[in-house]
Gaussian input, Z-matrix of N, CA and C with variables (Angstrom, degrees):
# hf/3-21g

backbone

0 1
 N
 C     1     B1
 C     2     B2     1     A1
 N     3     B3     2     A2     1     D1
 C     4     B4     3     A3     2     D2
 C     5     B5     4     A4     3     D3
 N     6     B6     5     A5     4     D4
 C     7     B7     6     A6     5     D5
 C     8     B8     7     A7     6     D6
 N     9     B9     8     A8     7     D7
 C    10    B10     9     A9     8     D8
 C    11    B11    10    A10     9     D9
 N    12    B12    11    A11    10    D10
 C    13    B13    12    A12    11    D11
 C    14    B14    13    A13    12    D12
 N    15    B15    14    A14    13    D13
 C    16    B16    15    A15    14    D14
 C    17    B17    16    A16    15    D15
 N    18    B18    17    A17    16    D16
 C    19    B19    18    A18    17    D17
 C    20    B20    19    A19    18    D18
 N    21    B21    20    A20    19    D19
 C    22    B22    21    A21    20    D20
 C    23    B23    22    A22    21    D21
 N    24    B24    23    A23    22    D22
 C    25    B25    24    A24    23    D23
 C    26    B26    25    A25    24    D24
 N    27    B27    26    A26    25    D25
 C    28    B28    27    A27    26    D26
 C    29    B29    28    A28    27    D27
 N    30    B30    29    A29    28    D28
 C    31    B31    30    A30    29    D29
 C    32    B32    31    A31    30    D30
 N    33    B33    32    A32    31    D31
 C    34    B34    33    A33    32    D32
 C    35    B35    34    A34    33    D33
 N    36    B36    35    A35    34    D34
 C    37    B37    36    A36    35    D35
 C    38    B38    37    A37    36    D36
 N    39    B39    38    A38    37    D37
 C    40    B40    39    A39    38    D38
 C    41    B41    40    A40    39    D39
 N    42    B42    41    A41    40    D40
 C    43    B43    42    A42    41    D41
 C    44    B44    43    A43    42    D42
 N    45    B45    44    A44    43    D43
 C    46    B46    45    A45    44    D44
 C    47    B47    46    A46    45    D45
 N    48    B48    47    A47    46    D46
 C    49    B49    48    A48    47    D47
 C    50    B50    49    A49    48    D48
 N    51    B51    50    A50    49    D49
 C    52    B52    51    A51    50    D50
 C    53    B53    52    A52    51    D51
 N    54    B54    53    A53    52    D52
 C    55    B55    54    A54    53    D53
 C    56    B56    55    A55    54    D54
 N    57    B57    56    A56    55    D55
 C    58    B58    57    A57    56    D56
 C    59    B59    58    A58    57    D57
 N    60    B60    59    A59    58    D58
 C    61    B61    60    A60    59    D59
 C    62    B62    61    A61    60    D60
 N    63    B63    62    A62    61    D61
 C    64    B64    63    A63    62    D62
 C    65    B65    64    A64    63    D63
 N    66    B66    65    A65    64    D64
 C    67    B67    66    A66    65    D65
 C    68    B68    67    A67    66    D66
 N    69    B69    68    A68    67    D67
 C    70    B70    69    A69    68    D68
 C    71    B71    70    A70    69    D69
 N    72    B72    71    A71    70    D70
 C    73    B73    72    A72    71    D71
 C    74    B74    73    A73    72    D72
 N    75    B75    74    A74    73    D73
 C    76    B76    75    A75    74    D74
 C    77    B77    76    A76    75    D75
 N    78    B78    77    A77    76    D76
 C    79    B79    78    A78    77    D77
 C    80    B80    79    A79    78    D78
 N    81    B81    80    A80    79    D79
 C    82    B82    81    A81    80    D80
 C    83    B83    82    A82    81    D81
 N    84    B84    83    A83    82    D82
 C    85    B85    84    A84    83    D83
 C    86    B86    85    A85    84    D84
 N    87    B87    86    A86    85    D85
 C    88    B88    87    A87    86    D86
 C    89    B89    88    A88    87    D87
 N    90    B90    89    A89    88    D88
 C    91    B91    90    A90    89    D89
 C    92    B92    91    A91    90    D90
 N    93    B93    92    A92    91    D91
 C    94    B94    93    A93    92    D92
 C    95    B95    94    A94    93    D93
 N    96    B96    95    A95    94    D94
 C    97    B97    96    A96    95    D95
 C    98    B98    97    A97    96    D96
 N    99    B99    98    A98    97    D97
 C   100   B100    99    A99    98    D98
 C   101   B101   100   A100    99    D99
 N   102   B102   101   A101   100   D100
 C   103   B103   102   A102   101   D101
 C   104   B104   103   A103   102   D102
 N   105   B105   104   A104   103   D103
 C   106   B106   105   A105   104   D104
 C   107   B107   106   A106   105   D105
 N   108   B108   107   A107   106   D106
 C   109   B109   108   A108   107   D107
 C   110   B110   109   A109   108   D108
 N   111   B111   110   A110   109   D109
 C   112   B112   111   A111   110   D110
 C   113   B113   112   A112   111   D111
 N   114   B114   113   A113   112   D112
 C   115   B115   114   A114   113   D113
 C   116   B116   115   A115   114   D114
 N   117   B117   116   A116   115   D115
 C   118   B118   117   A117   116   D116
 C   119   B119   118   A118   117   D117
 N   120   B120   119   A119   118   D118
 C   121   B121   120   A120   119   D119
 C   122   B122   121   A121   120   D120
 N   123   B123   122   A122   121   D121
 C   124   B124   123   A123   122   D122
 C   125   B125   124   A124   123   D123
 N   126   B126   125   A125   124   D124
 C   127   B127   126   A126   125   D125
 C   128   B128   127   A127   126   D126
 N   129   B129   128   A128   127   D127
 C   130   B130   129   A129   128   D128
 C   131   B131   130   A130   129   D129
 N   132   B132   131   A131   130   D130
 C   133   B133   132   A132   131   D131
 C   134   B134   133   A133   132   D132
 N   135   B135   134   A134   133   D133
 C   136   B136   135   A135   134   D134
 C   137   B137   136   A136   135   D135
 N   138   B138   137   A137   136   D136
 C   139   B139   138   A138   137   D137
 C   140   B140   139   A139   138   D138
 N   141   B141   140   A140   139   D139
 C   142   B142   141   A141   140   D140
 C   143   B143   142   A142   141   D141
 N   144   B144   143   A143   142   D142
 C   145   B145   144   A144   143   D143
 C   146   B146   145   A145   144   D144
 N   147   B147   146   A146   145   D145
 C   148   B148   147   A147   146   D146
 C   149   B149   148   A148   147   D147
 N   150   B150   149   A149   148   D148
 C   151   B151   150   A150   149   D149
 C   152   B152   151   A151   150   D150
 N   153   B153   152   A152   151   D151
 C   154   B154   153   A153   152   D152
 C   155   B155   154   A154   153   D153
 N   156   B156   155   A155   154   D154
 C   157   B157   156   A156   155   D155
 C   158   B158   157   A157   156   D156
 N   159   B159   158   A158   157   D157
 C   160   B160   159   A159   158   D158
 C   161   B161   160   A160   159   D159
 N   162   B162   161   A161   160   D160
 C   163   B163   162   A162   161   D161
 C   164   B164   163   A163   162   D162
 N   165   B165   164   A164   163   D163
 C   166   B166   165   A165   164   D164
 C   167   B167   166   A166   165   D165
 N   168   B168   167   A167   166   D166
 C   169   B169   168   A168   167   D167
 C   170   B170   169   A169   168   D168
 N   171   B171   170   A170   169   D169
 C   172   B172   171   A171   170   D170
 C   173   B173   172   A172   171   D171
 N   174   B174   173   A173   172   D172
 C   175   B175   174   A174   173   D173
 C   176   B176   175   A175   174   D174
 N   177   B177   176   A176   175   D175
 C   178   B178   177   A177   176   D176
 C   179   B179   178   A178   177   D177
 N   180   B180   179   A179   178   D178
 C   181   B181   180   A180   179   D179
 C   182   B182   181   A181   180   D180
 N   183   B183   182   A182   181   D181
 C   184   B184   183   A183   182   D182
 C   185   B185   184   A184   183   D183
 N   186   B186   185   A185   184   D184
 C   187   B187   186   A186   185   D185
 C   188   B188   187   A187   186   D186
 N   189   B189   188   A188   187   D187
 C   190   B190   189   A189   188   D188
 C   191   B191   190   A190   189   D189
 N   192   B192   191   A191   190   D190
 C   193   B193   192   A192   191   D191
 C   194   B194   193   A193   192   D192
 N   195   B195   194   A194   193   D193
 C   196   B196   195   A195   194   D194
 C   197   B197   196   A196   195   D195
 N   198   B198   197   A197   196   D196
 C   199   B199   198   A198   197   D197
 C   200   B200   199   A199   198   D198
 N   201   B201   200   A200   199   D199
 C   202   B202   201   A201   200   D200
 C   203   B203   202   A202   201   D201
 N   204   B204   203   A203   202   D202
 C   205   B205   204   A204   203   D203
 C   206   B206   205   A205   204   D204
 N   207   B207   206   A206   205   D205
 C   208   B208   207   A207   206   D206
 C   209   B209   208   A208   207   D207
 N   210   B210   209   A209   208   D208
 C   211   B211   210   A210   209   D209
 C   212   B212   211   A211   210   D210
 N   213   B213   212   A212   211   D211
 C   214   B214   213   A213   212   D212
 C   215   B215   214   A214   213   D213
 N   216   B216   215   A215   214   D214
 C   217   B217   216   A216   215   D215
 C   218   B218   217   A217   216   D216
 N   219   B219   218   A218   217   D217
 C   220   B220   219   A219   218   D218
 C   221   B221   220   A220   219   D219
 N   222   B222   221   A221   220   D220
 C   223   B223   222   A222   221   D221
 C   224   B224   223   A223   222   D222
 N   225   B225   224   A224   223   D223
 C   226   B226   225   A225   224   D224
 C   227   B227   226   A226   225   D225
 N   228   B228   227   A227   226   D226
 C   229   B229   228   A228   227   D227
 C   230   B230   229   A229   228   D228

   B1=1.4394
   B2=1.5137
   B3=1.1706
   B4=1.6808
   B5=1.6954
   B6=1.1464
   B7=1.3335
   B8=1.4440
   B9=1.8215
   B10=1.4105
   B11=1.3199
   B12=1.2495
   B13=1.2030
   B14=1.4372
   B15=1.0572
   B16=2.2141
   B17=1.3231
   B18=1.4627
   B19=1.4166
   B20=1.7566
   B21=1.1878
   B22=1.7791
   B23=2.1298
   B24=1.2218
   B25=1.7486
   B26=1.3020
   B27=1.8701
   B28=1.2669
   B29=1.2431
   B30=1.6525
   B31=1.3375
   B32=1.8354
   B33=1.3747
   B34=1.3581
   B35=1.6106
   B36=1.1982
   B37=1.5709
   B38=1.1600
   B39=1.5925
   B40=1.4602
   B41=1.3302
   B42=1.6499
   B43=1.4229
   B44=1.2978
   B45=1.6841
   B46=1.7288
   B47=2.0272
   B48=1.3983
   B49=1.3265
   B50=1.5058
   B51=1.6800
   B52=1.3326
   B53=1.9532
   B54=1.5759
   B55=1.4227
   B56=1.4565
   B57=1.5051
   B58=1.1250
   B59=1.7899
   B60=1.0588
   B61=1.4306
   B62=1.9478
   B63=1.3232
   B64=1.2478
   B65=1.7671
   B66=1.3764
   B67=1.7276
   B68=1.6302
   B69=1.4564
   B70=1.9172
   B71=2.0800
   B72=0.9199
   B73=1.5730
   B74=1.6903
   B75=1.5442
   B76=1.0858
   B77=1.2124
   B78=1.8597
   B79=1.3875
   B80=1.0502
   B81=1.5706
   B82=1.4135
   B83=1.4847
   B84=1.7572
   B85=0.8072
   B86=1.6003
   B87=1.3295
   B88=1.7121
   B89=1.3048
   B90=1.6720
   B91=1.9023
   B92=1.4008
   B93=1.0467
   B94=1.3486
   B95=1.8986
   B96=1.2699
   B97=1.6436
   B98=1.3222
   B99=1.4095
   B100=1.6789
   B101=1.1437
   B102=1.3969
   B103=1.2699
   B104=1.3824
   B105=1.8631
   B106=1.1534
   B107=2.0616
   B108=1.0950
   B109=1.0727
   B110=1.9345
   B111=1.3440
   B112=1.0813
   B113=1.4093
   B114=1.2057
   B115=1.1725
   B116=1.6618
   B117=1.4456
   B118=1.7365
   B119=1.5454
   B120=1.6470
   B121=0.9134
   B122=1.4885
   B123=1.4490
   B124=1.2816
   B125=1.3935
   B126=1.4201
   B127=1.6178
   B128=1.7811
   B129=1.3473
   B130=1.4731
   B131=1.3234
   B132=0.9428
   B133=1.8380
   B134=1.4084
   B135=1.5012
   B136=1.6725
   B137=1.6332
   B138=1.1455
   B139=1.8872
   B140=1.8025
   B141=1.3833
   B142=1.6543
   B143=1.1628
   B144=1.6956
   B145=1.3535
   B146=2.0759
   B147=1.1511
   B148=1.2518
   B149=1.4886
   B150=1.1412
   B151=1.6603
   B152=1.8672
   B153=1.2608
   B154=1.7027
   B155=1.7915
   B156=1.3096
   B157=1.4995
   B158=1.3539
   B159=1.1930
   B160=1.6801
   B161=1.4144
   B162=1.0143
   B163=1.1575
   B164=1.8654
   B165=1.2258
   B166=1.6953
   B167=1.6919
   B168=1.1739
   B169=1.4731
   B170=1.3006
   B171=1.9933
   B172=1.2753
   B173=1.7046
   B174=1.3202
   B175=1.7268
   B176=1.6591
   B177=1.0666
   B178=0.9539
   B179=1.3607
   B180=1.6433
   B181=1.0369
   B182=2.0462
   B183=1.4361
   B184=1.6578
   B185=1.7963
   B186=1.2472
   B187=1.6800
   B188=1.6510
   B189=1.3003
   B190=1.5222
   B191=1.9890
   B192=0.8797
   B193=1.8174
   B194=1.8514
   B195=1.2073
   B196=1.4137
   B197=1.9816
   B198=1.5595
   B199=1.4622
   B200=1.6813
   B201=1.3816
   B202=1.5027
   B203=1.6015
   B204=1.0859
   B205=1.3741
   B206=1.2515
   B207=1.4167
   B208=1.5224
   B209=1.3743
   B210=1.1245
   B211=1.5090
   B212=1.4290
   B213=1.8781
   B214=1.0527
   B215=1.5525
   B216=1.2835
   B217=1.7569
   B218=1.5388
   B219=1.3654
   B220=1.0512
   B221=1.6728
   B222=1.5672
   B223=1.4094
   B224=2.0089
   B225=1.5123
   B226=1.4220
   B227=1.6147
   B228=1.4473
   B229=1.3832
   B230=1.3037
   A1=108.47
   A2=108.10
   A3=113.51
   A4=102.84
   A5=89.80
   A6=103.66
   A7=132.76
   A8=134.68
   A9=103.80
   A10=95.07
   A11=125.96
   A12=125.02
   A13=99.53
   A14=118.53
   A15=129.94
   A16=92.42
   A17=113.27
   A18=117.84
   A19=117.57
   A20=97.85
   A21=110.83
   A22=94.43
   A23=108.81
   A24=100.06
   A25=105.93
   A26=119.70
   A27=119.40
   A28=135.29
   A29=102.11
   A30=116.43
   A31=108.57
   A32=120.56
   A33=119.11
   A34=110.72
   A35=110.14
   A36=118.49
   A37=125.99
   A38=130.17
   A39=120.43
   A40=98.51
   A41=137.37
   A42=114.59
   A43=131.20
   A44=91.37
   A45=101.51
   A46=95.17
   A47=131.06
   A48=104.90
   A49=102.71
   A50=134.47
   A51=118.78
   A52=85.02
   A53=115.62
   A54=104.31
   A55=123.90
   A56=126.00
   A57=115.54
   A58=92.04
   A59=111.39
   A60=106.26
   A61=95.50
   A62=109.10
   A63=135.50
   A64=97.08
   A65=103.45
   A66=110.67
   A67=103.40
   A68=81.13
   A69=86.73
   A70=100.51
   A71=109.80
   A72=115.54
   A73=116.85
   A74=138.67
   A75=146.60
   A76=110.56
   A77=119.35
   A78=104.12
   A79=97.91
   A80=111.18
   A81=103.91
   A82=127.79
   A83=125.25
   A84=143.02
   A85=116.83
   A86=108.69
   A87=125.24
   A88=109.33
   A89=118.28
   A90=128.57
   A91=110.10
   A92=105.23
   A93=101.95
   A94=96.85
   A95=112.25
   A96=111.58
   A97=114.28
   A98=104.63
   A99=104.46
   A100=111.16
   A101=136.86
   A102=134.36
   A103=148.40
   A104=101.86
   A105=123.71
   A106=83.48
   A107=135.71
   A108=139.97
   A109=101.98
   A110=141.48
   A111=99.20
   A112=144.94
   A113=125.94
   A114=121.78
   A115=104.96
   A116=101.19
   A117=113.65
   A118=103.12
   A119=108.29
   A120=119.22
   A121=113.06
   A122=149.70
   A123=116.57
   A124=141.92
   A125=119.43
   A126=106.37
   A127=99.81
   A128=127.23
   A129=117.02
   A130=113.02
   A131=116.62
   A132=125.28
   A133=106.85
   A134=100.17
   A135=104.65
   A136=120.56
   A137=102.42
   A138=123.37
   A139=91.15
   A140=117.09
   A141=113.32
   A142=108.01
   A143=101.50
   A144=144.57
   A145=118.26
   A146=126.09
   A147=162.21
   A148=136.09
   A149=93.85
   A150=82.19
   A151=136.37
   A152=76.64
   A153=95.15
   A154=86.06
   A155=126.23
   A156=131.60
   A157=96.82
   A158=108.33
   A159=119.76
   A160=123.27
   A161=126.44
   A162=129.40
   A163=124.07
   A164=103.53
   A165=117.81
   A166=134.93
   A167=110.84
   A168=105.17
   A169=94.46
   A170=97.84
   A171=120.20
   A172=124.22
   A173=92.04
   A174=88.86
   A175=106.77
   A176=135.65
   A177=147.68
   A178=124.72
   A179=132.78
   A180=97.24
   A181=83.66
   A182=96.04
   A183=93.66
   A184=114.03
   A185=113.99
   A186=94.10
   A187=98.36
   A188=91.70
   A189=118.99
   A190=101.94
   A191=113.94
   A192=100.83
   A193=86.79
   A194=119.38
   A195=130.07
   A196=95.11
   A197=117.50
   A198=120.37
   A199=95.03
   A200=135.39
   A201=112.75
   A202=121.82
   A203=140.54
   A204=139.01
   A205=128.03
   A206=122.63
   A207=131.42
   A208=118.43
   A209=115.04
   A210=109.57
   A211=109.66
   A212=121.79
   A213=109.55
   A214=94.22
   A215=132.83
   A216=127.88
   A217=88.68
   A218=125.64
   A219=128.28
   A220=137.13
   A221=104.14
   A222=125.21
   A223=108.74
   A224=94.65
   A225=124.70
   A226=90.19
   A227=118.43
   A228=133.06
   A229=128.31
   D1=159.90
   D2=-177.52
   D3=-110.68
   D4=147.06
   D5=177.66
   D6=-133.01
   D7=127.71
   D8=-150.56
   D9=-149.89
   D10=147.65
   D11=154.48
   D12=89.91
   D13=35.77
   D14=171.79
   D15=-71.50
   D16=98.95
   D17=152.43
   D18=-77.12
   D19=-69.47
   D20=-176.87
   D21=-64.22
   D22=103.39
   D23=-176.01
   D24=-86.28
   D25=-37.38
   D26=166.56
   D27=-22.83
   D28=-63.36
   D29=-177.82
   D30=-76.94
   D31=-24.72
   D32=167.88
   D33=-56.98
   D34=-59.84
   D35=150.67
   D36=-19.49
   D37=-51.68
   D38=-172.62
   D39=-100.98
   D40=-17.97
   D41=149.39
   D42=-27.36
   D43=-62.87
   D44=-163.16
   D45=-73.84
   D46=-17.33
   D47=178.95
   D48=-99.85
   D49=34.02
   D50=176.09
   D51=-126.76
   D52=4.23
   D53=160.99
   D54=-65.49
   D55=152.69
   D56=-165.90
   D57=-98.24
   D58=-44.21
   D59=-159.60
   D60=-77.61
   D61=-159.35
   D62=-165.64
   D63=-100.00
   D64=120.86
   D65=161.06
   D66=-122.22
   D67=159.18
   D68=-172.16
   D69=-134.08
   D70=115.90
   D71=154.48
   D72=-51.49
   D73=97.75
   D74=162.85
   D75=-60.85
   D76=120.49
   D77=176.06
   D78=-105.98
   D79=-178.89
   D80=-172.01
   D81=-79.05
   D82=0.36
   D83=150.33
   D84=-42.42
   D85=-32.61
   D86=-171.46
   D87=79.20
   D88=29.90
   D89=144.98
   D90=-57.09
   D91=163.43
   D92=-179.88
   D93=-140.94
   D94=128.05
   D95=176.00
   D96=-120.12
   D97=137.03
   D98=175.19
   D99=-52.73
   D100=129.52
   D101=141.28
   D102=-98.78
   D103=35.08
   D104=177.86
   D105=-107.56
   D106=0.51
   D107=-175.67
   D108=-78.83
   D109=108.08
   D110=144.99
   D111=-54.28
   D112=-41.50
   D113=-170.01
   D114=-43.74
   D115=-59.99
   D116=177.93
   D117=-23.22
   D118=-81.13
   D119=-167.06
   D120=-55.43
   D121=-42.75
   D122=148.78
   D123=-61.86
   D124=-25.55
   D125=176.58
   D126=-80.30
   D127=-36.33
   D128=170.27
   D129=-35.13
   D130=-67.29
   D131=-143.64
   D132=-93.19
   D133=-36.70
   D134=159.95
   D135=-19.76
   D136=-55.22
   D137=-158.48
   D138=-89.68
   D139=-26.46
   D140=-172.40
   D141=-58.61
   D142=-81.98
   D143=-164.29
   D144=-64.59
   D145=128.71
   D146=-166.59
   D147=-129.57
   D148=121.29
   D149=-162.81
   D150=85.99
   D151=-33.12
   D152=169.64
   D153=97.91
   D154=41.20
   D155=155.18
   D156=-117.35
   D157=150.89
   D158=137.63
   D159=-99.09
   D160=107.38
   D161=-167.67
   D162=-63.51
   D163=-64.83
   D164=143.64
   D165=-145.40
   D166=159.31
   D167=177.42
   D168=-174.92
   D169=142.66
   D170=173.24
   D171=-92.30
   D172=119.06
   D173=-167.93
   D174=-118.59
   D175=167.76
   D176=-178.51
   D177=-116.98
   D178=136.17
   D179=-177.03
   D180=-153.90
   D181=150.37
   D182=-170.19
   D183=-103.34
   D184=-16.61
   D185=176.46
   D186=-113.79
   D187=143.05
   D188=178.35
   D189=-46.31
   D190=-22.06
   D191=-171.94
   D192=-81.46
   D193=-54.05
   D194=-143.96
   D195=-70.70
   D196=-39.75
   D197=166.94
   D198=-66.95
   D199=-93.44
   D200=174.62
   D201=-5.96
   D202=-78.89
   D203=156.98
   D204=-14.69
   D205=-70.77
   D206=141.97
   D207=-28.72
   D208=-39.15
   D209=-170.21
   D210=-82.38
   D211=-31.17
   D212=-164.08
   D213=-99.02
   D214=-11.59
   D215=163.76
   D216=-46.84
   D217=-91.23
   D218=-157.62
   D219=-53.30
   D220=-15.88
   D221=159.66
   D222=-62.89
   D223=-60.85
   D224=-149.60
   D225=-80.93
   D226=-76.42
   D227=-159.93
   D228=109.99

């Protein structure tokens, strides 16, 4: 799924670490990084993100509650 326009990253952050299953950051290489990882998630996004937005990124995510979740951060905020 794509994802765009992550203003609040914190709270994008404690989504993806209250998912149960495994999400992965797609780079555009087509790597794929845990992003239940911190480390991932700071040296990844480090190099993305500007401004303190994220503008977009394709992430992956495998159990149906944890895409629900994702979906309603990004609906909701």
């Amino acid at each position: 799924m794509k994802v765009s326009n992550i203003k609040d990253i914190d709270k994008f952050f404690d989504v993806i670490d209250h998912c149960k299953g495994k999400v992965e950051l797609v780079t555009g290489e087509g790597d794929r990084l845990n992003l239940k990882s911190k480390l991932s998630q700071y040296v990844s996004l480090a190099n993305i993100f500007s401004n303190g937005e994220i503008p977009e990124l394709e992430i992956v995510a495998y159990e149906k509650e944890d895409i629900d979740s994702l979906m309603h951060f990004m609906i909701n905020g």
